[in-house]
DRENDO-1510 file (C-alpha; in Angstrom, 1 decimal, always signed):
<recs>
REC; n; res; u; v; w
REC; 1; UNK; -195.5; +108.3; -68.5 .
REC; 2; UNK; -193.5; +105.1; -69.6 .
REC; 3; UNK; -189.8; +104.7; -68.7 .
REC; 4; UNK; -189.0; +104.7; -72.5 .
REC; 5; UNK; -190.6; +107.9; -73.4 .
REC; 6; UNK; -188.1; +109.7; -70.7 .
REC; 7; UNK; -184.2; +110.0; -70.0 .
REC; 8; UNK; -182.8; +109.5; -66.7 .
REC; 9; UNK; -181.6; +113.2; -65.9 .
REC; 10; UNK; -180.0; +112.6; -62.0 .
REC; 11; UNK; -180.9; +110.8; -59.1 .
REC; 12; UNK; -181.6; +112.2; -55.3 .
REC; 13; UNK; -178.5; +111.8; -53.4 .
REC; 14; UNK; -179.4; +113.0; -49.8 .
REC; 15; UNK; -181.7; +115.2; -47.7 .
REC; 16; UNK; -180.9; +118.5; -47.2 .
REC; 17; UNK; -183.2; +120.0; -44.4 .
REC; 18; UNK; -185.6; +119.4; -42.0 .
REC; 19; UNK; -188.1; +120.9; -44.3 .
REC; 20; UNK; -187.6; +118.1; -47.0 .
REC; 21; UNK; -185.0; +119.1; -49.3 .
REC; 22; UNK; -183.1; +117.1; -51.4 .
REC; 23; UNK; -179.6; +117.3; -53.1 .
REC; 24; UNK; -180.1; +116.0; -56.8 .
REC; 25; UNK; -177.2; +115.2; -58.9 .
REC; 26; UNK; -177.9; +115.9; -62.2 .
REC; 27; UNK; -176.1; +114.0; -64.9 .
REC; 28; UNK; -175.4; +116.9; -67.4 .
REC; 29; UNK; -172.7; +119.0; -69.0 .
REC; 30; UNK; -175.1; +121.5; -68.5 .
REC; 31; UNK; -177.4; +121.5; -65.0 .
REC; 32; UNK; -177.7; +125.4; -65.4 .
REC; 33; UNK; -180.1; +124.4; -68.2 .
REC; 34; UNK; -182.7; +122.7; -66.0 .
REC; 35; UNK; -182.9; +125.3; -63.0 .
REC; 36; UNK; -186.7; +126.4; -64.9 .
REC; 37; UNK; -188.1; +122.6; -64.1 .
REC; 38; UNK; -191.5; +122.7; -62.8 .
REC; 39; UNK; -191.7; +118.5; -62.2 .
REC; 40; UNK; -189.6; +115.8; -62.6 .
REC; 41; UNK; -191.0; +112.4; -62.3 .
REC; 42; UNK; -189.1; +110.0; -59.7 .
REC; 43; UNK; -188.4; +106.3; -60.2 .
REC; 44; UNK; -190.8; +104.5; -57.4 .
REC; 45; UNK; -190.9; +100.9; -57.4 .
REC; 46; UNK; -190.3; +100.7; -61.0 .
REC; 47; UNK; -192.9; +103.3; -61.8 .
REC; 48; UNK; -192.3; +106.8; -63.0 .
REC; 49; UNK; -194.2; +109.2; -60.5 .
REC; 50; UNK; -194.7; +113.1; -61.3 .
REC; 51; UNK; -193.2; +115.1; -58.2 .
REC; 52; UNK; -193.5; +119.0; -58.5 .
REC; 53; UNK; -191.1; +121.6; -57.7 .
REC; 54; UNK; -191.5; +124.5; -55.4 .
REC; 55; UNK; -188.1; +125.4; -55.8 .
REC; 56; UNK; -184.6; +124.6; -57.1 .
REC; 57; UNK; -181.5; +126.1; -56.6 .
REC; 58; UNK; -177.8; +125.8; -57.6 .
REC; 59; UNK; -175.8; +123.6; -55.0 .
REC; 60; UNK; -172.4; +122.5; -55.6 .
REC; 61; UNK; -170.6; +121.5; -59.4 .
REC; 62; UNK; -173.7; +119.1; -61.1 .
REC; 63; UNK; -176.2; +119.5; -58.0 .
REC; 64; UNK; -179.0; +121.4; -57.5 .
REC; 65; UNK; -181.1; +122.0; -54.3 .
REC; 66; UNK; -184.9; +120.9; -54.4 .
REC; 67; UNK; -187.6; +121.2; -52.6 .
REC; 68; UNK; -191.0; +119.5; -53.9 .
REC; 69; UNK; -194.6; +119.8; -53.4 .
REC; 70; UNK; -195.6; +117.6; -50.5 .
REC; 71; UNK; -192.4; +116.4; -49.3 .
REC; 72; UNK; -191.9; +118.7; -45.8 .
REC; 73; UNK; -189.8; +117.0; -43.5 .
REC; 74; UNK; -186.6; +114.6; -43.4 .
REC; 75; UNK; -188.1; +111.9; -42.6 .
REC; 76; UNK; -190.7; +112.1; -45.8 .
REC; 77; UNK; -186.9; +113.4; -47.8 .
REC; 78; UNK; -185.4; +110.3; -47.5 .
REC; 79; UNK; -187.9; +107.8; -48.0 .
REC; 80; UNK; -186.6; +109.7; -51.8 .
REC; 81; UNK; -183.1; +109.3; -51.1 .
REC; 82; UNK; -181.8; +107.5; -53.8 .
REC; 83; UNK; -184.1; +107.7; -56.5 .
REC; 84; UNK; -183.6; +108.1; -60.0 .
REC; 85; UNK; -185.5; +111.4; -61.9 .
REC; 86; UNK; -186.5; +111.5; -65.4 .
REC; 87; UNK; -187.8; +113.7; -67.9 .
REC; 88; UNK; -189.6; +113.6; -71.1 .
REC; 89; UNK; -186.9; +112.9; -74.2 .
REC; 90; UNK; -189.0; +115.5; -75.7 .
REC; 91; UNK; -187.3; +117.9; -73.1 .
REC; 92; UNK; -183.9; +117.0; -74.2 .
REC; 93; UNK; -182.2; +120.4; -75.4 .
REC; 94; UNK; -180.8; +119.8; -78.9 .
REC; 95; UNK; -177.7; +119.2; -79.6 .
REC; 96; UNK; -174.6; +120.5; -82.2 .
REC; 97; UNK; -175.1; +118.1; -85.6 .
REC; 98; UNK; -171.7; +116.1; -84.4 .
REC; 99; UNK; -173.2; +115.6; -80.6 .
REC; 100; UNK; -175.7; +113.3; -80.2 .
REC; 101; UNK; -177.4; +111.6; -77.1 .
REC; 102; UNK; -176.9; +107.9; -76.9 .
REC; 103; UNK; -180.6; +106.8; -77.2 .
REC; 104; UNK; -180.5; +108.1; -80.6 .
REC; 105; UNK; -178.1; +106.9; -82.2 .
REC; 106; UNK; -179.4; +102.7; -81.6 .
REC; 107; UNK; -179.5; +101.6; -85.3 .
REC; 108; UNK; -177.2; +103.5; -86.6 .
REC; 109; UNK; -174.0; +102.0; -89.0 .
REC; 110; UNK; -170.8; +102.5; -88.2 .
REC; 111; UNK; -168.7; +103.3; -90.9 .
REC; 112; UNK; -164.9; +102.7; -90.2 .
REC; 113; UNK; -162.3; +104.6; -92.5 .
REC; 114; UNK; -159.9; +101.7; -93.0 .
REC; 115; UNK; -162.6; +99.0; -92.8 .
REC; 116; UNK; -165.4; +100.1; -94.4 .
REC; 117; UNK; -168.6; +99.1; -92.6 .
REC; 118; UNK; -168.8; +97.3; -89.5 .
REC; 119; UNK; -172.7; +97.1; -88.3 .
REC; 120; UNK; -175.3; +98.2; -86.4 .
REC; 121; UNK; -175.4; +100.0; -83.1 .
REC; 122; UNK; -177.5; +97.6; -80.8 .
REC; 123; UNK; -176.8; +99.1; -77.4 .
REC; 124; UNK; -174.3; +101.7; -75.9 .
REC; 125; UNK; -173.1; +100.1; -72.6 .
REC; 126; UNK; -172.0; +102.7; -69.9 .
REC; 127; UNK; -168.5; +102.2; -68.0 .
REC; 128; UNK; -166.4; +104.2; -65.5 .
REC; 129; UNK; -163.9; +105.4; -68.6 .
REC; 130; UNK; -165.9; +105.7; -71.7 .
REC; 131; UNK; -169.2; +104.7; -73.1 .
REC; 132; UNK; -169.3; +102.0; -75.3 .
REC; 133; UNK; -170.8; +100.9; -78.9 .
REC; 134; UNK; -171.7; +97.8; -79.0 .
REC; 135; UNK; -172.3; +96.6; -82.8 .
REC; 136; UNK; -173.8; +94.5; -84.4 .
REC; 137; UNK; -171.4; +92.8; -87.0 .
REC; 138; UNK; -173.2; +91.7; -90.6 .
REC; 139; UNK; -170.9; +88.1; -90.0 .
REC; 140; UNK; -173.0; +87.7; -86.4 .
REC; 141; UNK; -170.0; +89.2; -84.8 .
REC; 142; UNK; -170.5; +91.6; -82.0 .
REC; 143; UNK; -167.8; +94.2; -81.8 .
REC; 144; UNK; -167.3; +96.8; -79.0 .
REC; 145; UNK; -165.6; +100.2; -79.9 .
REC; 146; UNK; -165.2; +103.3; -76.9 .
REC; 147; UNK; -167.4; +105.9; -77.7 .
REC; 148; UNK; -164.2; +108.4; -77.7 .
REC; 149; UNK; -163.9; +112.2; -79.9 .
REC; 150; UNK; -160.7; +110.5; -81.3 .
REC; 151; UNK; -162.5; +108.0; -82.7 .
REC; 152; UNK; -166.0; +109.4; -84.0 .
REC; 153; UNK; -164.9; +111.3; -87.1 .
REC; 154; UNK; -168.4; +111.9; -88.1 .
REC; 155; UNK; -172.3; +112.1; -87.3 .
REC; 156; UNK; -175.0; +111.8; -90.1 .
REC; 157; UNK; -178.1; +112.0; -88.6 .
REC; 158; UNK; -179.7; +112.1; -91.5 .
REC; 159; UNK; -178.1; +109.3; -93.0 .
REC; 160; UNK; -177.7; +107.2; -89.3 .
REC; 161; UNK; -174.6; +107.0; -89.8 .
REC; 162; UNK; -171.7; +107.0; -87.6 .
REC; 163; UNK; -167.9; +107.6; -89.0 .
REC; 164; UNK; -164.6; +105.9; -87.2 .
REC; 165; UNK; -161.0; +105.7; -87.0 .
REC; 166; UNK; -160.9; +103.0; -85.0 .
REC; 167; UNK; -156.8; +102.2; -84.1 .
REC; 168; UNK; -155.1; +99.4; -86.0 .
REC; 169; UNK; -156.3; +96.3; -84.5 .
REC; 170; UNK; -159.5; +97.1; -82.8 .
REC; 171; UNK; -161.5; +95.9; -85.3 .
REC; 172; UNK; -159.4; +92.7; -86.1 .
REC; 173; UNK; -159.9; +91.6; -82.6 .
REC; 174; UNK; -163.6; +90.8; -83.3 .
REC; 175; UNK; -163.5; +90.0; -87.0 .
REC; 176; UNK; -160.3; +87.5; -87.4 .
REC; 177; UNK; -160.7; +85.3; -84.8 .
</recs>
């Protein structure tokens, strides 16, 4: 499996027991949602391996308790500690028309109300606050706007397009200087 075919879902934070469980924290809204998973493949050495699961359970807000196939003691746990999990995008539960995950929505134009268009998403860079597009201006420009509710008024998939109110300046920071 190829690193672009799957999302990053968590990553193992800690051993649990001596029998070699592991705490995973699962970057979701929703971790109830993946309690079924029968594998999970784990980032080794920049390689996605398949690890299979002989049980999960709930832990504590996004964690979940694992325990997989051949991994029975501490000491074999942590040599996991650490490590990214993915899954297939194809496992990715669909979302409400307006939500959208942010591998999707790379080429899509942003549409601003008071500016008309503004570009091209070309990446959407994390940070501690907000997520944030980062678009490809048609004057070479690259402009950065927080991926914020108050600021997306609409999603057309269809169309890939992306609808903003951006506030008054934002958008002249990039384009007037």
């Amino acid at each position: 499996m190829k690193k672009d075919d799957c999302f990053e879902l968590g990553h193992i934070t800690k051993t649990r027991s001596f029998k070699g469980e592991v705490i995973v924290y699962l970057d979701t809204d929703n971790p109830g949602e993946y309690l079924e998973m029968e594998s999970v493949f784990v980032e080794i050495k920049q390689q996605l391996v398949p690890f299979f699961i002989e049980q999960i359970l709930p832990h504590k807000k996004n964690n979940v308790r694992v325990k997989f196939e051949g991994i029975d003691t501490e000491e074999t746990a942590k040599s996991i500690v650490k490590k990214k999990i993915f899954l297939p995008i194809a496992l990715l539960p669909d979302l409400d028309s307006q939500d959208f995950y942010h591998h999707e929505v790379i080429g899509f134009s942003i549409e601003d109300i008071n500016y008309g268009i503004i570009g091209v998403i070309s990446d959407i860079v994390e940070s501690n606050t907000n997520p944030i597009f980062k678009i490809e201006h048609p004057k070479g420009v690259e402009i950065l706007i927080p991926v914020a509710d108050d600021f997306i008024k609409n999603v057309d998939k269809k169309k890939h397009k992306i609808i903003t109110s951006c506030p008054e300046g934002l958008i002249e920071l990039y384009i007037n200087e």
